[in-house]
N, C-alpha and C positions, 0 to 999 in steps of 0.2 A: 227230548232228543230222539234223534230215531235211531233204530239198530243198529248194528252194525254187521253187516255180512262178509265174508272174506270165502275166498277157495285157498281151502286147505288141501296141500299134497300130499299130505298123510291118507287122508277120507278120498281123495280128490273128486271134493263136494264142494259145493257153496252152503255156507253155515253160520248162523248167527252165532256171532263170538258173546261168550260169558265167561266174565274177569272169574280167575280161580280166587283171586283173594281179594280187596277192596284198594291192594296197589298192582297195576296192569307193570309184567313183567317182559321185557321183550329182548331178545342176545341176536347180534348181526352179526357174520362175518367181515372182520375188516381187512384190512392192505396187508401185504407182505411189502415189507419196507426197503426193496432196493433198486426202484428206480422209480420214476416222477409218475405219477396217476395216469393210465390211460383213459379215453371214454368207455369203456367195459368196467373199468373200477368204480368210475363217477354213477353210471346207473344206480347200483343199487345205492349205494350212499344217497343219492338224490331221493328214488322211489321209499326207501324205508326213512325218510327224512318227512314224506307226505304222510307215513304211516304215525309216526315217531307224535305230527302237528298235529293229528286226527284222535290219535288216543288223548293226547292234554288236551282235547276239546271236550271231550266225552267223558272223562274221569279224571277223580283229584287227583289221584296220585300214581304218577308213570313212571317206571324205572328203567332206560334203556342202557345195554351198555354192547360196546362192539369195540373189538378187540385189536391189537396191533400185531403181528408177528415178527417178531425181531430176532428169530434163531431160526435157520434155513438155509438148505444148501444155495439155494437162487443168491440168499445174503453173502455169503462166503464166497464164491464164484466172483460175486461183483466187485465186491472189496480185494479181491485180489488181482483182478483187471486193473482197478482206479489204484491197484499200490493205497490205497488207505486203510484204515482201522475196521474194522464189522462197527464197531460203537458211532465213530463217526459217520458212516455210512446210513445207519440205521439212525443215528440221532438227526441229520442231515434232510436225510430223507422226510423221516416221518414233518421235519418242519415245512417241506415243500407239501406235503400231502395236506396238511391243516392248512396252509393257505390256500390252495387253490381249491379244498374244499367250501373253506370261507367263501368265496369267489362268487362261489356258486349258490350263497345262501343258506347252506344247512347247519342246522343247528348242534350245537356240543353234544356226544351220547352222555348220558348223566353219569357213565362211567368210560374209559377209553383204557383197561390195562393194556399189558406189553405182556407179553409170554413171560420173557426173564426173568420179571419179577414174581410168580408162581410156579416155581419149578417146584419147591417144595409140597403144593396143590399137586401138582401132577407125581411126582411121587409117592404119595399118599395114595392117589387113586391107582396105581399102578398096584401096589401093595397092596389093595384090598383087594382086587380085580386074581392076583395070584391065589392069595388066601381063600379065596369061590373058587379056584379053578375054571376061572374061565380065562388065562394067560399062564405063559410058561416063559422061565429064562433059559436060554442059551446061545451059549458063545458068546457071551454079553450083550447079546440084545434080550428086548422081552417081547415077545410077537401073544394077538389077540387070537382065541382060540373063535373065528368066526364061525363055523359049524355046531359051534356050542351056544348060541345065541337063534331060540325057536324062531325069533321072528327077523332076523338076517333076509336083507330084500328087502322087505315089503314097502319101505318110501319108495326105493325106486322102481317097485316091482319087475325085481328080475330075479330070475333062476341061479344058482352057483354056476353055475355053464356060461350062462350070457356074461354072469359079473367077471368072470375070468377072460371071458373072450372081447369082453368091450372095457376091460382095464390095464393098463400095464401093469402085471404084476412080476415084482423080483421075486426069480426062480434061486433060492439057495436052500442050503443043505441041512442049516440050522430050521427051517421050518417044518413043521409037522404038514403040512398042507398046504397048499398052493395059494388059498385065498387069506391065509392068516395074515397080520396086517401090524406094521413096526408102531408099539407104546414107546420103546427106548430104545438108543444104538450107542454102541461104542464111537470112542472119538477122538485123534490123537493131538498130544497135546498142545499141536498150533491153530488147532479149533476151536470155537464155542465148549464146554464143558462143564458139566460139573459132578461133585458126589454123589453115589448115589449104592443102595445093597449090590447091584449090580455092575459096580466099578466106572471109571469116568466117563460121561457119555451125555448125550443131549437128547430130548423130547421129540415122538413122532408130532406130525403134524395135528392126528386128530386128536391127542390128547392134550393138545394145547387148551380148546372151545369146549374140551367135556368139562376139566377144570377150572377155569376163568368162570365160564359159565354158571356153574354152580356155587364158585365162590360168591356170585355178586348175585344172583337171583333164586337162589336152591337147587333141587333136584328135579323141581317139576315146576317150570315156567307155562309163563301164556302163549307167544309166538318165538319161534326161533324163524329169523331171515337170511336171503342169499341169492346169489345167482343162480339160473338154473344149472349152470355148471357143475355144480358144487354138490346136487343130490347123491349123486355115488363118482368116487367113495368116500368122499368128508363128511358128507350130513348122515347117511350112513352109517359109517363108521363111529361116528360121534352118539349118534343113538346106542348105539351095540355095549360101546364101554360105557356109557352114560348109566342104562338103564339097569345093563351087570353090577357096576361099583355098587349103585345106590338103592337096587332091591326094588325099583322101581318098572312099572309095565309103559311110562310112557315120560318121553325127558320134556317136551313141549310139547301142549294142546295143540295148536298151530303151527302149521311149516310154510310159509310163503317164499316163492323163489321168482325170481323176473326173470324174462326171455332174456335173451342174443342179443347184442348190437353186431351190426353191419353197417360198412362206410360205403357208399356208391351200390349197394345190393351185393358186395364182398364181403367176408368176412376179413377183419381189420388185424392185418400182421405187417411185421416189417419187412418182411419176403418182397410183401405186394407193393411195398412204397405207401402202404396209406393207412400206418397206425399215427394215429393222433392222441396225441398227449394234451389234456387239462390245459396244460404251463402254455403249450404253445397254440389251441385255441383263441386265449383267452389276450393274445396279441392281437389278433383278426377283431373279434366279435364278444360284447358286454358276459359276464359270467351271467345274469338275469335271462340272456336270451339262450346262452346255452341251456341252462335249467329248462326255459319253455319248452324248447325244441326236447329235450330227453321225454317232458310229458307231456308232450302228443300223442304219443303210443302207450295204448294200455299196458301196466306195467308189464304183465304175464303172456304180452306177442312180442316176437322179434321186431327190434327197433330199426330201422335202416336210417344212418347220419350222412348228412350232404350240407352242401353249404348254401343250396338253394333253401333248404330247411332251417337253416341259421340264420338266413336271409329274411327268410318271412319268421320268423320269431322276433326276428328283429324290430321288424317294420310291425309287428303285431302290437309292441310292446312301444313302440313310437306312435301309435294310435291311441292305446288306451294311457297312456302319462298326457297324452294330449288333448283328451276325454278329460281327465280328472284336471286338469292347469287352473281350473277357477276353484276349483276345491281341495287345494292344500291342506287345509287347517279343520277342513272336518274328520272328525272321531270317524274308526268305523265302528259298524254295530253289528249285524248277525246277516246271514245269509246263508238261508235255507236251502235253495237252489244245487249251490257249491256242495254244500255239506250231505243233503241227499245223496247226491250222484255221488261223493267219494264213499260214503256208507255203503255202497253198493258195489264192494269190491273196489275199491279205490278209482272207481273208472274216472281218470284227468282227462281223458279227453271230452266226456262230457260236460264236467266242470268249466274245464275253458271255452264251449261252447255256450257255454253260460253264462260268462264275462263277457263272451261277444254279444250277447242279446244287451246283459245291460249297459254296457257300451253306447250301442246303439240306441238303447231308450234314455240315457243320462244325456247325448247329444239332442236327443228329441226335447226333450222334459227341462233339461238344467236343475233337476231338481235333486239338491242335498241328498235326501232320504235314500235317492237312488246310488249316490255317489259311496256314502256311507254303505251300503251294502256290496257294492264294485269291491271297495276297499279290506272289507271283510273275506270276500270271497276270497280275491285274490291272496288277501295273509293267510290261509290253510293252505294254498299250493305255493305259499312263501315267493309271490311274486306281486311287483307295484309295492316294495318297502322303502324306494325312495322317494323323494319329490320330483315335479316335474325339471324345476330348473337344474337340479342333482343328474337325472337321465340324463337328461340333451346333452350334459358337459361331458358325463363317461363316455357314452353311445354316439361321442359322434361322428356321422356317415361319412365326412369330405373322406374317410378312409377308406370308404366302400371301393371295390372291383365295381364294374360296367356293367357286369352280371348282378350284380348284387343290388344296385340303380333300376337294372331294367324291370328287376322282381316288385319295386315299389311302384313302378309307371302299371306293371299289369295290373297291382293291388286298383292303383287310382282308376284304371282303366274298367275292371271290372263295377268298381264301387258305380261310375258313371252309368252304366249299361243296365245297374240296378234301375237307378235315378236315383243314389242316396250322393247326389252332391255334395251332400255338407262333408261327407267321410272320404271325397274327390277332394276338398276343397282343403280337408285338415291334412289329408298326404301330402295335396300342395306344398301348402306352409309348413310342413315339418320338414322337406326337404329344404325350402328357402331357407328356414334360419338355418341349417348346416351349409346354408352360401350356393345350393345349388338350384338351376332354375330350369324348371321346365316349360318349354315351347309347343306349344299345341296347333297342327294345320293339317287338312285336308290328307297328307301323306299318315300323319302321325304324330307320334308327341318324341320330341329329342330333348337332351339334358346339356345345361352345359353346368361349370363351374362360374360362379360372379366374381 
């Protein structure tokens, strides 16, 4: 097997990863449970879903787990909008967020807790964190004494100066210092709550991930994941109390975080009219091609989403099921290629330019062998798990936009001007069997429906 190298945010090096124990441990940040998954959410899910397939390829035993958060003011806000329950809300939710992660292909984290159910984790840690003196109570809340932590910064390398002036921090009276940072708060009693030495109250956010985390993998794991959002102040933050409680110089070997998504070259709000939701994707265009389309861009650049990009994921993915149609029932076997290039820093994009080679030589060749390793490649970036008659019935195009049509005529168009006819010829006919036909003359090539 070959190495495995990754960029750690921590070192912010490229490093050949070595398991601390002989089970590879690894904690993701998960959803905040009060509304339906955006594509900003679905990134990382997706990207640490490649990491998640990459580790069970290379070692027996992986232990992933990423978390839910089901206590938060975002929760409460929303459930008091929708006049529903937080429970509901949050039970609701999280059911919509499994499905359309399903959707998407990825797999179960081998562990998935909920906050609520380790509160007693998190007052523990809170407790010992006082007893070091590195947090203090007052006024019922318990704030982190950030300045008492030597190595404060340094994932996200910044100054106390910068981290004050590039975060919101709440200015009150009860803290000792500006950057100290809420373990616990008071909460009144038509809130989330519970008991606690310091009267009824609910969990900061970052001690949610120090204690889940440790609960399920110890004090000192192998990778911690996330968006790049999330380095200061939650990954941050989460080192500080982590490393305090548990006497420990370091909470995870590895930190990997993935870039930005952007819709249209915008960043994706509802201000703008163009956040996109999972749920409502996945009405337009196959959950397979969404997954393609997120790994095209190496996980750790900003991603930019369009539907021209969904369009050709689309059509990429109606080539290669139409590449494999005569070899349904063959095994896959290994593919090096794939596997390479994800060892190298997980780079998909060159992976999938990998599957277009063998594509291309399986259409040349017809030959099994080749097929069986298409097959294989593609199962590490968890794409081509259906069969071909399976695709064509999900993924079918008579639903396409005009735009979305025209992206197919320039695939075939191109493919011609190669002279790779045959890959002209299988565009063709993958548009015919979805009933549409293309016309070709001296003007140009036009579509109609049959």
């Amino acid at each position: 097997m070959p190495d495995l190298k990754l960029y750690n945010s921590r070192t912010r090096k490229h490093e050949k990863f070595i398991p601390l124990t002989e089970t590879v441990r690894m904690y993701v940040c998960g959803p905040t449970v009060y509304d339906l998954a955006h594509l900003g959410n679905a990134r990382p899910v997706v990207v640490f879903d490649i990491v998640f397939r990459l580790l069970k390829t290379l070692y027996k035993k992986v232990v992933y787990a990423r978390n839910i958060t089901d206590v938060d003011d975002k929760i409460i806000d929303a459930a008091a909008k929708k006049n529903i329950s937080i429970t509901q809300l949050t039970v609701d939710t999280t059911k919509q967020y499994h499905e359309d992660m399903q959707a998407l292909n990825t797999l179960q984290p081998t562990h998935e807790p909920r906050a609520t159910d380790h509160i007693e984790d998190m007052i523990t840690m809170i407790e010992t964190l006082i007893k070091k003196e590195y947090a203090y109570a007052a006024d019922g809340h318990v704030l982190f004494c950030s300045k008492k932590y030597k190595d404060y910064g340094r994932l996200s390398n910044r100054s106390f100066d910068e981290q004050l002036a590039g975060a919101r921090v709440e200015v009150a009276t009860y803290k000792q210092d500006a950057s100290d940072f809420v373990l616990w708060k008071p909460t009144s009693n038509n809130q989330p709550g519970w008991k606690s030495p310091w009267g009824y109250g609910r969990p900061g956010w970052h001690i949610e991930c120090s204690a889940m985390s440790k609960h399920f993998l110890s004090d000192h794991f192998d990778i911690h994941g996330g968006g790049i959002d999330l380095i200061f102040p939650h990954h941050e933050n989460e080192i500080a109390q982590s490393c305090c409680a548990n006497g420990s110089d370091l909470m995870a070997n590895f930190w990997l975080h993935n870039g930005h998504l952007t819709v249209d070259g915008e960043k994706m709000s509802k201000s703008l009219g163009n956040f996109l939701t999972v749920r409502d994707l996945l009405k337009k265009y196959p959950g397979e091609a969404i997954r393609l389309a997120l790994l095209t861009t190496h996980y750790r650049q900003p991603s930019d989403f369009s539907d021209t990009a969904l369009s050709l994921a689309k059509a990429t993915l109606d080539r290669f099921y139409t590449a494999l149609k005569p070899f349904d029932t063959v095994e896959a076997s290994t593919c090096h290629v794939v596997l390479d290039a994800l060892c190298d820093d997980i780079n998909t994009p060159l992976a999938i330019s990998h599957l277009h080679e063998l594509v291309k030589e399986l259409n040349k060749s017809h030959d099994p062998k080749i097929a069986a390793e298409l097959k294989a490649g593609a199962a590490l970036l968890g794409l081509l798990y259906q069969d071909h008659k399976t695709w064509f019935q999900k993924a079918n195009i008579t639903n396409m936009t005009a735009v979305e049509i025209e992206n197919y005529i320039q695939l075939r168009a191109q493919a011609r001007k190669n002279k790779d006819f045959k890959e002209g010829d299988r565009i063709r006919d993958a548009l015919l069997e979805q009933n549409i036909v293309l016309e070709d003359s001296a003007a140009g090539t036009t579509w109609k429906h049959t």
